[in-house]
PyMOL Python script that loads the backbone (N, CA, C, O; Angstrom):
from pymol import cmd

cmd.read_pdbstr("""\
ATOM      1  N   UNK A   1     -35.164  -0.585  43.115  1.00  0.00           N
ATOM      2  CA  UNK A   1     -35.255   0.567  44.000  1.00  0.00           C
ATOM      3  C   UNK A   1     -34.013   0.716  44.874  1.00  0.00           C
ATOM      4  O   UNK A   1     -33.872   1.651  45.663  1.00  0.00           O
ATOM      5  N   UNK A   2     -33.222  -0.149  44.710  1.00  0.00           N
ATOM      6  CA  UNK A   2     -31.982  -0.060  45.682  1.00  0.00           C
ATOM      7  C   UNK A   2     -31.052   0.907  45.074  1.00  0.00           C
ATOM      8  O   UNK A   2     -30.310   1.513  45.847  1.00  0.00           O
ATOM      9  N   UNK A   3     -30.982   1.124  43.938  1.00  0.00           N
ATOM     10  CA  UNK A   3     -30.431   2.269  43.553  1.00  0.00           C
ATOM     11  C   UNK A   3     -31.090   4.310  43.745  1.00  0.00           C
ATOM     12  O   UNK A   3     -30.646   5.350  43.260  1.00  0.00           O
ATOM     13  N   UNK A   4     -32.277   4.020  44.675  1.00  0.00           N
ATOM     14  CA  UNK A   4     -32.853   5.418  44.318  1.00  0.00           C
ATOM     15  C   UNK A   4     -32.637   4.980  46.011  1.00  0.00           C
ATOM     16  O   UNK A   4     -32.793   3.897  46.576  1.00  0.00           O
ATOM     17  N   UNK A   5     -32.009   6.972  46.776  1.00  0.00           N
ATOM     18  CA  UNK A   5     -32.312   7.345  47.967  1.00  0.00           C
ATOM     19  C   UNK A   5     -33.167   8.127  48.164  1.00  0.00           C
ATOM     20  O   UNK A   5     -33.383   8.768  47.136  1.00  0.00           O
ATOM     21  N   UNK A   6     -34.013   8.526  49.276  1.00  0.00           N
ATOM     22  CA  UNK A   6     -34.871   9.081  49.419  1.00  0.00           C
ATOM     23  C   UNK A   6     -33.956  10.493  49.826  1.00  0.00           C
ATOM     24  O   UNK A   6     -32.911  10.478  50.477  1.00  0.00           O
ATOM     25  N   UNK A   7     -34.535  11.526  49.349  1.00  0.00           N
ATOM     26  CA  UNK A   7     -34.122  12.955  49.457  1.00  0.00           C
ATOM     27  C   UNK A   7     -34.730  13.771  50.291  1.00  0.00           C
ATOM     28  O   UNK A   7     -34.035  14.394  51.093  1.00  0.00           O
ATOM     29  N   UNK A   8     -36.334  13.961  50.279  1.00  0.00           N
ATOM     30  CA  UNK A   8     -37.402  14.775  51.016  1.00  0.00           C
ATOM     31  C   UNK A   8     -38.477  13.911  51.366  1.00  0.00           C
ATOM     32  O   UNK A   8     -38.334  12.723  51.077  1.00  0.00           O
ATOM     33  N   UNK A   9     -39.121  14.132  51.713  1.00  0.00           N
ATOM     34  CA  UNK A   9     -40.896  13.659  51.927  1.00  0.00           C
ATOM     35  C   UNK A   9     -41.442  15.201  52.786  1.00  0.00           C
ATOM     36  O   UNK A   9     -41.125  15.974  53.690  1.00  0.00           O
ATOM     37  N   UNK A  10     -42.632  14.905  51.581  1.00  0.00           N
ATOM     38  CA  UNK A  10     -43.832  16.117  51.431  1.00  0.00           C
ATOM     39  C   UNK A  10     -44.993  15.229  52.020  1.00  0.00           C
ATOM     40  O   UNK A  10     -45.072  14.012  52.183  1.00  0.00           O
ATOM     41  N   UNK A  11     -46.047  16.476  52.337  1.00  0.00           N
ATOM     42  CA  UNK A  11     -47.406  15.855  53.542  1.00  0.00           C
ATOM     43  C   UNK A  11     -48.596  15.931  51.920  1.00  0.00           C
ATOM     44  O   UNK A  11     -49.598  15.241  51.736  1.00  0.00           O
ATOM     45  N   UNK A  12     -48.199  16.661  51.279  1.00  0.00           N
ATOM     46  CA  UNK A  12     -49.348  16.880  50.216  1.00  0.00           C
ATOM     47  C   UNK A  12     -48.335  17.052  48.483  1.00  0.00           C
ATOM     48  O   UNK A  12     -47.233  17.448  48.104  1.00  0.00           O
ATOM     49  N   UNK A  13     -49.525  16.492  47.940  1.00  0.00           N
ATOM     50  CA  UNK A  13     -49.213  16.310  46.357  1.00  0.00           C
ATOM     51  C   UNK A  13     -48.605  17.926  45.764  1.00  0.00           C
ATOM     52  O   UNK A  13     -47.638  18.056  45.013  1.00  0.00           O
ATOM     53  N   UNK A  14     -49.582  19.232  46.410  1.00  0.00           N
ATOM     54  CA  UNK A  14     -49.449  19.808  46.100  1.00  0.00           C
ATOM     55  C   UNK A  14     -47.530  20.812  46.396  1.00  0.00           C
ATOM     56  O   UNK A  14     -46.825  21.653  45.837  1.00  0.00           O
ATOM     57  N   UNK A  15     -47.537  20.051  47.465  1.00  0.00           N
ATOM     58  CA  UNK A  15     -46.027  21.048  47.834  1.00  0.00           C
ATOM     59  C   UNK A  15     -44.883  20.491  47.235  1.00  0.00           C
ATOM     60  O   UNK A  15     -43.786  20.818  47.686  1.00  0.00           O
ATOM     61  N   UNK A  16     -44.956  19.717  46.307  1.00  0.00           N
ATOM     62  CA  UNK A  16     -43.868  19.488  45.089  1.00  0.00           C
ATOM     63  C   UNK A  16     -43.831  19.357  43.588  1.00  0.00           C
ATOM     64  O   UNK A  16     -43.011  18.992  42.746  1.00  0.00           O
ATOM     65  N   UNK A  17     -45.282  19.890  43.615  1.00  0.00           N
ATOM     66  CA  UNK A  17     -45.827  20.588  42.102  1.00  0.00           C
ATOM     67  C   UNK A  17     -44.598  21.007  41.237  1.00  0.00           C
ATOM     68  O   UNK A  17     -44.152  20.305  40.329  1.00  0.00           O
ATOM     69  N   UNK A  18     -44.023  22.392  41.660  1.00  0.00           N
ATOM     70  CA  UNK A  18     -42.915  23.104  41.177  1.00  0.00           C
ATOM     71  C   UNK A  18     -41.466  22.039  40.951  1.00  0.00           C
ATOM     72  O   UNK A  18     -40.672  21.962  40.013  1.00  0.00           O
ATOM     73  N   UNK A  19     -41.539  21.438  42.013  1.00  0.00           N
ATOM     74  CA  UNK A  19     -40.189  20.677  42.126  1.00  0.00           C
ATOM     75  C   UNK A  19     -40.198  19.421  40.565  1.00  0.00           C
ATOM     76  O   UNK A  19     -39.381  19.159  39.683  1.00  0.00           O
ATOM     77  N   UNK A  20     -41.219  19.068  40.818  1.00  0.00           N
ATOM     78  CA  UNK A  20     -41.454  17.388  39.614  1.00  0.00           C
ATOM     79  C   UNK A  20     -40.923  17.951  38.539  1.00  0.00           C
ATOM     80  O   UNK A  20     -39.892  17.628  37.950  1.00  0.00           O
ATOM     81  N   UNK A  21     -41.859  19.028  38.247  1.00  0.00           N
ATOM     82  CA  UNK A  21     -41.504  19.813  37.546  1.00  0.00           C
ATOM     83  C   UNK A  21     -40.178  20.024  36.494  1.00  0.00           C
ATOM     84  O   UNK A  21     -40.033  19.637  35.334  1.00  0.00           O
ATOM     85  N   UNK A  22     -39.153  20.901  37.504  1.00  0.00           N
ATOM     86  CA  UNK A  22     -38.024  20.919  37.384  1.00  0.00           C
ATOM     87  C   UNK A  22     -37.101  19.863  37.281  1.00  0.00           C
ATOM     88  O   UNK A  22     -36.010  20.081  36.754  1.00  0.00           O
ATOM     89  N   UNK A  23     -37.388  18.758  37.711  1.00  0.00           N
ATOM     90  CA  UNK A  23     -36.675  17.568  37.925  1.00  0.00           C
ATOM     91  C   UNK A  23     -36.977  16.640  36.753  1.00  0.00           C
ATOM     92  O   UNK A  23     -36.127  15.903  36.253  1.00  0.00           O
ATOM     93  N   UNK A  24     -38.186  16.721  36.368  1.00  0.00           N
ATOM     94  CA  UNK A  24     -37.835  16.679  35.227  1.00  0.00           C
ATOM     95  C   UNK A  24     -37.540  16.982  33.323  1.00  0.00           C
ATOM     96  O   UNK A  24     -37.572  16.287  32.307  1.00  0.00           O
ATOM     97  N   UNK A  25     -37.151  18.991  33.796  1.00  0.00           N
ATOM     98  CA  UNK A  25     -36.637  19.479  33.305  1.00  0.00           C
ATOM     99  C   UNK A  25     -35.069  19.127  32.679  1.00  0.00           C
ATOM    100  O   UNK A  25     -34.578  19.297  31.564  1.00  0.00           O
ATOM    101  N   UNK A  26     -34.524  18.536  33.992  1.00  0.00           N
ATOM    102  CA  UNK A  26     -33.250  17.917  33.938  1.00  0.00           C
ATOM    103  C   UNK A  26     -33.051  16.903  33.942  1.00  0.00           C
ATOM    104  O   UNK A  26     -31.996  16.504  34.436  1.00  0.00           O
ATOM    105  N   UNK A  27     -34.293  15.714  33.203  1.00  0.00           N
ATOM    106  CA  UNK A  27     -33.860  14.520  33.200  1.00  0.00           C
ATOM    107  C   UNK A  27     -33.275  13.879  34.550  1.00  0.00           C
ATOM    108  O   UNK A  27     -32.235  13.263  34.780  1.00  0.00           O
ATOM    109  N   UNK A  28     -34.117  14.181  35.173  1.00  0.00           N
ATOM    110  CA  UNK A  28     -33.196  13.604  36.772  1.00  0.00           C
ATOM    111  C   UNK A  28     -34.198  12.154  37.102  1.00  0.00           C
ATOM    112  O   UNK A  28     -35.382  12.276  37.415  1.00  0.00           O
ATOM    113  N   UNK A  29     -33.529  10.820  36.977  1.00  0.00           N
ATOM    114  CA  UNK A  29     -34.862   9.991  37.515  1.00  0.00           C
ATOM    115  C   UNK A  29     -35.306   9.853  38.996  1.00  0.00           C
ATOM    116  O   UNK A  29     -34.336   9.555  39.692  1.00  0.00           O
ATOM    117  N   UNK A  30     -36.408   9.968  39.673  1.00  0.00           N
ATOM    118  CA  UNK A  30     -36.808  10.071  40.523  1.00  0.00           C
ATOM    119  C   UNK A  30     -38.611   9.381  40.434  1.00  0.00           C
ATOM    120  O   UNK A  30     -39.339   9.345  39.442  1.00  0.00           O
ATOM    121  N   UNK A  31     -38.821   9.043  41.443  1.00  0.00           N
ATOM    122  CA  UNK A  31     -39.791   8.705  41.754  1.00  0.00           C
ATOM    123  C   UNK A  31     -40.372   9.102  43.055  1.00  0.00           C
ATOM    124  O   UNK A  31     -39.563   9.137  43.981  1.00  0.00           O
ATOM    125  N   UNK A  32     -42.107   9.536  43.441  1.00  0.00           N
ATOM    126  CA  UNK A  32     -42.483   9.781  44.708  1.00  0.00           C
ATOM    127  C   UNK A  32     -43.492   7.974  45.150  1.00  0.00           C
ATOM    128  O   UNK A  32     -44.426   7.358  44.636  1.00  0.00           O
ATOM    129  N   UNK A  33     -42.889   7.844  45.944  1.00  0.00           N
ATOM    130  CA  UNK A  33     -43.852   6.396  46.520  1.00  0.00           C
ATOM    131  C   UNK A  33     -44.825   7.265  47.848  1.00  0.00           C
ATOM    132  O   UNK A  33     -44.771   8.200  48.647  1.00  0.00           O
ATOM    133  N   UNK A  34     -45.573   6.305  47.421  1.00  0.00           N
ATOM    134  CA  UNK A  34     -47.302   6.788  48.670  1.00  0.00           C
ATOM    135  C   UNK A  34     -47.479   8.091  47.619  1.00  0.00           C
ATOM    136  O   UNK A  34     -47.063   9.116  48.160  1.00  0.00           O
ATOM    137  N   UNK A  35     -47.815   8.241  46.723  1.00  0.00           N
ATOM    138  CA  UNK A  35     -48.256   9.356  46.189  1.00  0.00           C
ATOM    139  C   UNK A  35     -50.130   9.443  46.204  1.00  0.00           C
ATOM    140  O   UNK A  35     -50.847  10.335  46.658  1.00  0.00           O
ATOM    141  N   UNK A  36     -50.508   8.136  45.517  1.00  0.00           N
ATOM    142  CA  UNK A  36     -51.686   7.555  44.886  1.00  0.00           C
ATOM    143  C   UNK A  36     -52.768   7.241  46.321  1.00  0.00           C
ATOM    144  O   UNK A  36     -53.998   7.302  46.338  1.00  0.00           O
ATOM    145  N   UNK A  37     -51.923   6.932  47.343  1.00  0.00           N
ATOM    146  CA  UNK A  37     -52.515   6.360  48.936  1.00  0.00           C
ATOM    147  C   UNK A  37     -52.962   7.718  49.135  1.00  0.00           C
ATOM    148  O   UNK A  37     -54.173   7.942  49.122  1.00  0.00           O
ATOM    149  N   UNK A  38     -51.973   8.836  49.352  1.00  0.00           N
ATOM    150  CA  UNK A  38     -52.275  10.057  50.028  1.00  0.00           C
ATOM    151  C   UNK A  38     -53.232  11.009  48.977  1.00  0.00           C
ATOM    152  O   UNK A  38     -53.921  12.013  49.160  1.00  0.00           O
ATOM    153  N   UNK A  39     -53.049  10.526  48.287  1.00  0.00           N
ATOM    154  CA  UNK A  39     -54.178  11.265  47.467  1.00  0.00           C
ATOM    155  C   UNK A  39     -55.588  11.048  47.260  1.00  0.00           C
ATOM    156  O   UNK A  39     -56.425  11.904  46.972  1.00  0.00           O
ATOM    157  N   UNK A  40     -55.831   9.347  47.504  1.00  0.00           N
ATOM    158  CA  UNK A  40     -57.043   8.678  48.435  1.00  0.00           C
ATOM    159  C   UNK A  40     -56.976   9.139  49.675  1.00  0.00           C
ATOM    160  O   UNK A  40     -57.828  10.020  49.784  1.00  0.00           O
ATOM    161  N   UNK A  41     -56.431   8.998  50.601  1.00  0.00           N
ATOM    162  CA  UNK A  41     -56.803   9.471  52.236  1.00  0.00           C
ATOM    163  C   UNK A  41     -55.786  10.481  52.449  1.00  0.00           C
ATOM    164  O   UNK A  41     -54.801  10.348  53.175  1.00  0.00           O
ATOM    165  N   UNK A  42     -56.114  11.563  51.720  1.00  0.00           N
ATOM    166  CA  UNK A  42     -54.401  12.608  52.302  1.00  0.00           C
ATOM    167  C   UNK A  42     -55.004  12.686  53.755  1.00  0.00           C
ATOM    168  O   UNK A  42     -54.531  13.797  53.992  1.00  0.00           O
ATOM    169  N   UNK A  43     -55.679  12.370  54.908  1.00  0.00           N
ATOM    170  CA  UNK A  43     -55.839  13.368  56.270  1.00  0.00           C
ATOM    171  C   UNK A  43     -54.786  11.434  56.963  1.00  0.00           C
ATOM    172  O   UNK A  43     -55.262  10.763  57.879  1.00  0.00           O
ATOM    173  N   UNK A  44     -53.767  11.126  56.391  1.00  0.00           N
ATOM    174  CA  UNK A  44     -53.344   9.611  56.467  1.00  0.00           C
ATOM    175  C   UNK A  44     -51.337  10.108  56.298  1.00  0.00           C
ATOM    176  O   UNK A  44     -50.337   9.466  56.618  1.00  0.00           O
ATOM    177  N   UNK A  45     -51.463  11.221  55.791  1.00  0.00           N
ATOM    178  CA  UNK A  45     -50.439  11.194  55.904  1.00  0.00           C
ATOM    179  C   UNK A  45     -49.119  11.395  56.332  1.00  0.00           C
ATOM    180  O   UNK A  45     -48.079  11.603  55.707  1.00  0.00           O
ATOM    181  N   UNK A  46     -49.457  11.258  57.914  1.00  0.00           N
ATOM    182  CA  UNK A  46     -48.906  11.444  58.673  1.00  0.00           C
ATOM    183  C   UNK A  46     -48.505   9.864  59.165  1.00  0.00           C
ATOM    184  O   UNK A  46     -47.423   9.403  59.530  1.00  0.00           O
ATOM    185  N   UNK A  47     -49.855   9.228  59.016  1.00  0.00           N
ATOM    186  CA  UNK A  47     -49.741   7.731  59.263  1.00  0.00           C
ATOM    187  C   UNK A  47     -48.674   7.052  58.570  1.00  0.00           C
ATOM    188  O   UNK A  47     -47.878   6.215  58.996  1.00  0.00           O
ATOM    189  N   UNK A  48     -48.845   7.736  57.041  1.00  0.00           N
ATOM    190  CA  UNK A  48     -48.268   6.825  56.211  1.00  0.00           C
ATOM    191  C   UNK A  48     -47.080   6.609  55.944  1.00  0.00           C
ATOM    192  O   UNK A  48     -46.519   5.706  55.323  1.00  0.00           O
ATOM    193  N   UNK A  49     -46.503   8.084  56.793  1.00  0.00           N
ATOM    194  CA  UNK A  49     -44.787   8.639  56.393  1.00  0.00           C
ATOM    195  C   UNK A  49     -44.473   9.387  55.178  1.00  0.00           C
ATOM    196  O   UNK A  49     -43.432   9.467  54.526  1.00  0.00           O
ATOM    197  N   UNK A  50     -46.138  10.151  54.967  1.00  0.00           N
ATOM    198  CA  UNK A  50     -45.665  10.857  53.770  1.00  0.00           C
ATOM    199  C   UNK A  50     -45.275  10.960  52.699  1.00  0.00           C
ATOM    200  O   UNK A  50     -44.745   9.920  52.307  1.00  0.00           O
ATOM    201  N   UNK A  51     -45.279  11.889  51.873  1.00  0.00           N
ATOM    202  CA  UNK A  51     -44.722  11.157  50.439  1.00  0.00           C
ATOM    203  C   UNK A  51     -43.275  11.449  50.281  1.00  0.00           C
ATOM    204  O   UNK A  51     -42.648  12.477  50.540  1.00  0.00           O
ATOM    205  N   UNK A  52     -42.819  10.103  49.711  1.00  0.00           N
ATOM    206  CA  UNK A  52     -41.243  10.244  49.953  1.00  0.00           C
ATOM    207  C   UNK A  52     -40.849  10.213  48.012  1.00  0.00           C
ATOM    208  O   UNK A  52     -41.506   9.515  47.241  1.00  0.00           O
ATOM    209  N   UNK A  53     -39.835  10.994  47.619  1.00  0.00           N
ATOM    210  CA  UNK A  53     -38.874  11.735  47.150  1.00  0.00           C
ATOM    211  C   UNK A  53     -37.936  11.200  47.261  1.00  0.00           C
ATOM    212  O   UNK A  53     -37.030  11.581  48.003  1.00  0.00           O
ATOM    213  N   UNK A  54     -37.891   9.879  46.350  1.00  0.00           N
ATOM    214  CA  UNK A  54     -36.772   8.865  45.855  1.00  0.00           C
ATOM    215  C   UNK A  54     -35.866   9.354  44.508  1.00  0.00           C
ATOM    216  O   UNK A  54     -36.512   9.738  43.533  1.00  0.00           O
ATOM    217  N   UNK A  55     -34.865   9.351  44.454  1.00  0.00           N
ATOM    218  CA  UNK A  55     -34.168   9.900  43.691  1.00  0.00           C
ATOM    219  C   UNK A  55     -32.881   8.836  43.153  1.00  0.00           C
ATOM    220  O   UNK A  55     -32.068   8.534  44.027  1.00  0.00           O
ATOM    221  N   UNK A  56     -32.689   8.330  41.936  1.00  0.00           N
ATOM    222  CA  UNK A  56     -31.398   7.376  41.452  1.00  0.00           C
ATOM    223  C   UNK A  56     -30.218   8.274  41.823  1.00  0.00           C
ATOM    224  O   UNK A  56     -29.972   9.436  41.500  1.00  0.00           O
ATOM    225  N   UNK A  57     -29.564   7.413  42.584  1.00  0.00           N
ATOM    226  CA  UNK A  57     -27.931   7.807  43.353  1.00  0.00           C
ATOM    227  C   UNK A  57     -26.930   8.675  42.434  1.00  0.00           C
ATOM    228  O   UNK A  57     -26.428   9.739  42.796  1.00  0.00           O
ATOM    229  N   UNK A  58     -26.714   8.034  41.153  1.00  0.00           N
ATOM    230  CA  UNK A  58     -25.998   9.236  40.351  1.00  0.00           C
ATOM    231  C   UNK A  58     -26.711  10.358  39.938  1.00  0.00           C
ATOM    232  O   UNK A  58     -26.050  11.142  39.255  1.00  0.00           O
ATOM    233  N   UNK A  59     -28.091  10.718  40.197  1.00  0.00           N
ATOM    234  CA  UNK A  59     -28.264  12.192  40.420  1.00  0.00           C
ATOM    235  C   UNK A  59     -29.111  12.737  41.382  1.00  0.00           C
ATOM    236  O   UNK A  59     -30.135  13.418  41.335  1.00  0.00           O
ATOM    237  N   UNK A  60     -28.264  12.155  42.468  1.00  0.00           N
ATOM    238  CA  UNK A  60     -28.533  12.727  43.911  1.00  0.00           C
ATOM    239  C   UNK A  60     -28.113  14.299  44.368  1.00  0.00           C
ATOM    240  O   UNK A  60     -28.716  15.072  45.113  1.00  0.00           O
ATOM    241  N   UNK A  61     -27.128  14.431  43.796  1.00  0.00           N
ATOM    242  CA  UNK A  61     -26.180  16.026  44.156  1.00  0.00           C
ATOM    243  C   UNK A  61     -27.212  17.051  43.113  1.00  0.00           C
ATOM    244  O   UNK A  61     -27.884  18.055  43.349  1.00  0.00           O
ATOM    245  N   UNK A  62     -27.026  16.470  42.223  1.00  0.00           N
ATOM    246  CA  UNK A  62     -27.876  17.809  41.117  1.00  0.00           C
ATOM    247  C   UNK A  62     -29.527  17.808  41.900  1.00  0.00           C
ATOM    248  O   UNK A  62     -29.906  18.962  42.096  1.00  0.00           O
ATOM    249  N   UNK A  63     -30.265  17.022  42.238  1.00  0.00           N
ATOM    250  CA  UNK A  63     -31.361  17.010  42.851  1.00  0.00           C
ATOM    251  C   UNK A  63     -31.130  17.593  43.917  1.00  0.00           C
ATOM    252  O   UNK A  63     -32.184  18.188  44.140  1.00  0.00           O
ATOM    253  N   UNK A  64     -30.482  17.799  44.675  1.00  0.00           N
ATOM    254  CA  UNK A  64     -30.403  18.884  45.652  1.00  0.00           C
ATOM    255  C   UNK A  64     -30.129  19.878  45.908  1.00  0.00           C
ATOM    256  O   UNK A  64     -30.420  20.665  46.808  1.00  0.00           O
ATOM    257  N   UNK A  65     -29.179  19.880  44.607  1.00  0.00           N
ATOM    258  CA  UNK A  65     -29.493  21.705  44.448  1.00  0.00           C
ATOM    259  C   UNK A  65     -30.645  22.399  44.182  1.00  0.00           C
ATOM    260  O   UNK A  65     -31.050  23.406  44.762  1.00  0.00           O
ATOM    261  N   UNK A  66     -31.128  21.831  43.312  1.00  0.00           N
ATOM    262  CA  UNK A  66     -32.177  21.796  42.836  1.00  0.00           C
ATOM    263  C   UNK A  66     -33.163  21.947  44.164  1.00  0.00           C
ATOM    264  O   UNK A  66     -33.787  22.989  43.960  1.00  0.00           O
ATOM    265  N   UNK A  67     -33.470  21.537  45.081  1.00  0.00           N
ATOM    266  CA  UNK A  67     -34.146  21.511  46.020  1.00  0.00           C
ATOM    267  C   UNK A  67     -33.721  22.603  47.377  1.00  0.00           C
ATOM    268  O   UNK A  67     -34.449  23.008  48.284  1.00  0.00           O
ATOM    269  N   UNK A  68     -32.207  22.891  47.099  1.00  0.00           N
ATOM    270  CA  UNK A  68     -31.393  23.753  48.079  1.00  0.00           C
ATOM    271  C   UNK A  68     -32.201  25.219  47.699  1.00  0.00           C
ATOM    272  O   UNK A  68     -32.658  25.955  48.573  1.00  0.00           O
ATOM    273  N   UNK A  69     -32.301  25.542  46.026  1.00  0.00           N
ATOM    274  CA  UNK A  69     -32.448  26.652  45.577  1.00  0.00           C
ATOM    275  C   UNK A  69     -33.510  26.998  45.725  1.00  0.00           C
ATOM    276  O   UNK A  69     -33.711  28.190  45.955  1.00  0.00           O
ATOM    277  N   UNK A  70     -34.857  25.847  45.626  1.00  0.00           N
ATOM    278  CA  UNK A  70     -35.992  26.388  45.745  1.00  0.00           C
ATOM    279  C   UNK A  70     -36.375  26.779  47.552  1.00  0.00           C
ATOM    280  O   UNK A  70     -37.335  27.162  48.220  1.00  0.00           O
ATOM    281  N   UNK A  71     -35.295  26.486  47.698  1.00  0.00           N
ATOM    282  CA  UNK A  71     -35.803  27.161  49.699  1.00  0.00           C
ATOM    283  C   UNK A  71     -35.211  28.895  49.949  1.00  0.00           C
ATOM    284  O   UNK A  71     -35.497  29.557  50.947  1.00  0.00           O
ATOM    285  N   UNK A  72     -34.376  29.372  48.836  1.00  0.00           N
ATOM    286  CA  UNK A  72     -34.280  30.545  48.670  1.00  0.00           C
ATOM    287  C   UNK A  72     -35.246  31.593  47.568  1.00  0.00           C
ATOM    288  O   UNK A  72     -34.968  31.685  46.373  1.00  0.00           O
ATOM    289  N   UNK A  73     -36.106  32.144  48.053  1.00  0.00           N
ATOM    290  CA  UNK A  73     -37.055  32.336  47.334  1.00  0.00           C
ATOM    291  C   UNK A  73     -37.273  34.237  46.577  1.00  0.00           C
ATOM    292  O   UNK A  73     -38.000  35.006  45.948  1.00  0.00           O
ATOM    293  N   UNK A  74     -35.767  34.019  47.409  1.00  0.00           N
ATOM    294  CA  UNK A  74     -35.103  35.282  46.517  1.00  0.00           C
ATOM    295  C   UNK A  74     -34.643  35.250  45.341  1.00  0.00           C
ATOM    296  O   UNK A  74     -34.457  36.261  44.665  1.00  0.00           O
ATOM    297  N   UNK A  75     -34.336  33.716  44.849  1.00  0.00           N
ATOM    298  CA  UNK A  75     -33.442  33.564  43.755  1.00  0.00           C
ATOM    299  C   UNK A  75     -35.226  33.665  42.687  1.00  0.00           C
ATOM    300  O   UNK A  75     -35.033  34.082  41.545  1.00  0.00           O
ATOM    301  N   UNK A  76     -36.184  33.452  42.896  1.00  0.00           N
ATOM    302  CA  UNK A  76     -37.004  33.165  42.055  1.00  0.00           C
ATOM    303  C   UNK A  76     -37.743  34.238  41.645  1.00  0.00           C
ATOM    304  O   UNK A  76     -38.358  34.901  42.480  1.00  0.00           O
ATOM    305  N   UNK A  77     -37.788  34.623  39.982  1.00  0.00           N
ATOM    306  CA  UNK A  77     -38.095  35.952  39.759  1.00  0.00           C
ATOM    307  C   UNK A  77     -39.605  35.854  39.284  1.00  0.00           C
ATOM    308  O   UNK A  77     -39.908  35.528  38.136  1.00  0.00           O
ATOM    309  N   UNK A  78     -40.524  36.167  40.278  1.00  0.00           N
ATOM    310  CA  UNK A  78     -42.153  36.355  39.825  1.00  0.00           C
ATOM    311  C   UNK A  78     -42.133  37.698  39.111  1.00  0.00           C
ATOM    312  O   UNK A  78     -41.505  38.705  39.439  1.00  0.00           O
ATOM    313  N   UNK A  79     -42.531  37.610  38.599  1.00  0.00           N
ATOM    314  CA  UNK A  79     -43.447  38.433  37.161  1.00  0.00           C
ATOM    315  C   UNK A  79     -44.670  38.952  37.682  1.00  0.00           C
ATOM    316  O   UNK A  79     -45.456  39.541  36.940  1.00  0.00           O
TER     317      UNK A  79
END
""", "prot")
cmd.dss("prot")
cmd.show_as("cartoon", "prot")
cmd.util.cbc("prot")
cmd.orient("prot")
């Protein structure tokens, strides 16, 4: 794990649905730790520090674009 930095942390499973997703669309390795805890006691995860959004160091930059883009929600074309 010393090679993966943490990027984000989310309060619920559900607000990075879209993101896993994509990430691993692009083969990006990443892992979320406390996923399995908060999903037993999600009203905990505040306690717990949330779920954190570990990401391997050589694809740290592409993971954040990746994460830059989905906060512009202009770029995303609903149907």
């Amino acid at each position: 794990m010393e090679n993966y930095k943490t990027i984000a942390i989310f309060t619920y499973p559900s607000e990075y649905a879209v993101l896993k997703h994509l990430l691993q669309q692009r083969n990006i390795r990443f892992v979320f730790l406390n996923e399995t805890m908060i999903s037993i006691l999600p009203f905990h995860s505040n306690a717990i520090g949330g779920i954190r959004l570990n990401v391997h160091k050589e694809d740290f930059i592409i993971a954040k674009e990746i994460i830059d883009n989905l906060n512009y929600p202009s770029q995303l074309n609903i149907v």
